[in-house]
N, C-alpha and C positions, 0 to 999 in steps of 0.2 A: 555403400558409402566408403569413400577412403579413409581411415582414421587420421583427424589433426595429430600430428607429431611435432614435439616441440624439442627443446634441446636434451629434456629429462624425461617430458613423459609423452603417454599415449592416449587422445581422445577417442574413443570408438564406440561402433551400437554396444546393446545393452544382449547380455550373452546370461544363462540362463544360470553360471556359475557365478554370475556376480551378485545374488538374489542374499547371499549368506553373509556375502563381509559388508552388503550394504543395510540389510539390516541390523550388523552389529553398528553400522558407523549411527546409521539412527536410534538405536538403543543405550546410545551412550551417553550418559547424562551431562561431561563435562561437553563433547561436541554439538549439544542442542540446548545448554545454557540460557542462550538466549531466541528460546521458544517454549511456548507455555509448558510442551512434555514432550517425550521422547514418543519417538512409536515402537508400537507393538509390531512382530514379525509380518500381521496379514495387512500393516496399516503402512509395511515400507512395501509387502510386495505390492498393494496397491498403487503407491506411489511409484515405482518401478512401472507398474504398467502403463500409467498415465504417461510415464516423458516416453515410453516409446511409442503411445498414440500420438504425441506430439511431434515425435522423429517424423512417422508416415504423414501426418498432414501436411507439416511446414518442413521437412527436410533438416530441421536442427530439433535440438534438444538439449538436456541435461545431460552428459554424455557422460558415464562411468568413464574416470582416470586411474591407470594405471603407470608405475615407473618403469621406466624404457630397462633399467639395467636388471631389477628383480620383478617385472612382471608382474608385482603386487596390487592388487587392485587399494588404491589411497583413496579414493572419496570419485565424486560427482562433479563434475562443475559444464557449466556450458549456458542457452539460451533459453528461454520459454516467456511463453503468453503469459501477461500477468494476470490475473483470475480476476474473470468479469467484477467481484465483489469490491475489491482495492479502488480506491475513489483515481488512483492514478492510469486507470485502465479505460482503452484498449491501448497497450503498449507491449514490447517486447523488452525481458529482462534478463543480465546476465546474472547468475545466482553458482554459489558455490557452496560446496561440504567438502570437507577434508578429514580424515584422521586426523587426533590428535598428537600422536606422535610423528607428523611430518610440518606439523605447522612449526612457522621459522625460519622455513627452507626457502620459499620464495616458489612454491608450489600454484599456489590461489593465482597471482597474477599472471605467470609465467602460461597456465592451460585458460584464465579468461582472456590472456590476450588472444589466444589460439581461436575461441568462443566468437568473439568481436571482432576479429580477420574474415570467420566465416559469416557472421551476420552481415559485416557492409562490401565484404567485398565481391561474396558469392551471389547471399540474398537482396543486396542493397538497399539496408534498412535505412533511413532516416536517422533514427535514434537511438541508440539501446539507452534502459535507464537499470538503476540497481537501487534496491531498498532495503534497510533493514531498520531493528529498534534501536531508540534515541543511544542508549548504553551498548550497540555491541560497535567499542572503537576497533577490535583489529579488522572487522568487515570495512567499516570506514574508512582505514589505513589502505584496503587493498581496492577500493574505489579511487581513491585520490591517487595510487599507483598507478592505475588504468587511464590517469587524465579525466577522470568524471569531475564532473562539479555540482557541487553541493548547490538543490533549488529548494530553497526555506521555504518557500509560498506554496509546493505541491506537498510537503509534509503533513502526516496526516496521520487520526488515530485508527488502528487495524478494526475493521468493522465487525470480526470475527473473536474479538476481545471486548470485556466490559471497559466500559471508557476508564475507571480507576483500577485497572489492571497496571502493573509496573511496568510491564512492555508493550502496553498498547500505541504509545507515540512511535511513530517510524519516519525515519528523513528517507528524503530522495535524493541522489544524485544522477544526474541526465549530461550521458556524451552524446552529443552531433556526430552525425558521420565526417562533416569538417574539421571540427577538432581529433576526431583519431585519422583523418588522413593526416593533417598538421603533425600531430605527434608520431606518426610513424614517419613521416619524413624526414624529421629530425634524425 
């Protein structure tokens, strides 16, 4: 795969030295705020293993980001299946993690538009949609960045949480592949 290269940084596979800073990025309790708990080292490698199953199936993935200028591996962000369980599913989604000390920067939108280039323009998805819980606004802020739009009626409580769990409600927002041609026309 060719890595997506954007103005700052670098989408690419998942390399066997990013196994460390990504499980500090999931160990970190201010960048998983808004998820029930952090994971443990063998609970990110697993998670690392899954999007690169995901890479081999469907050619995209959660793609480790790093910055073009220091090589620093900054977070995850890119595409995946949304898990059969989510009432929003079968769908593809974009999803991002960033270190906490790059958020600000204009990081998130900047490698998911990179994400959303490859899903409609390569794989030619119909859809991508993005979810998270009712309270996390700067996810929200970086949906609304991307031209998603907010669908009330597909929101739903995480099935994998007790329903009076604080962040079991999670909104949707769903881009067409119409409206991100639209806005990249612009």
């Amino acid at each position: 795969m060719t890595p997506l290269v954007t103005e700052r940084l670098i989408l690419r596979p998942w390399r066997a030295e990013d196994r460390v800073p990504f499980a500090a990025l999931n160990a970190d309790p201010e960048v998983l705020r808004f998820y029930p708990a952090t994971l443990s080292e063998a609970e990110s490698d697993a998670l690392a293993d899954r999007m690169e199953a995901v890479f081999k199936e469907h050619g995209f993935t959660v793609f480790p980001v790093e910055e073009k200028a220091s090589g620093r591996f900054v977070g995850a962000v890119g595409l995946k299946p949304v898990a059969d369980i989510v009432p929003i599913a079968p769908a593809i989604e974009v999803a991002w993690r960033l270190a906490a000390d790059v958020w600000g920067q204009g990081y998130a939108p900047e490698a998911a538009r990179a994400a959303l280039a490859l899903g409609f323009e390569e794989h030619g998805l119909p859809e991508i949609l993005a979810y998270t819980t009712r309270q996390n606004a700067p996810s929200r802020r970086v949906m609304e960045k991307l031209a998603m739009v907010r669908d009330a009626a597909a929101d739903f409580d995480h099935p994998s949480l007790p329903a009076d769990h604080p962040l079991a409600r999670h909104v949707v927002y769903r881009l067409p592949r119409a409206a991100w041609e639209s806005a990249v026309s612009r």
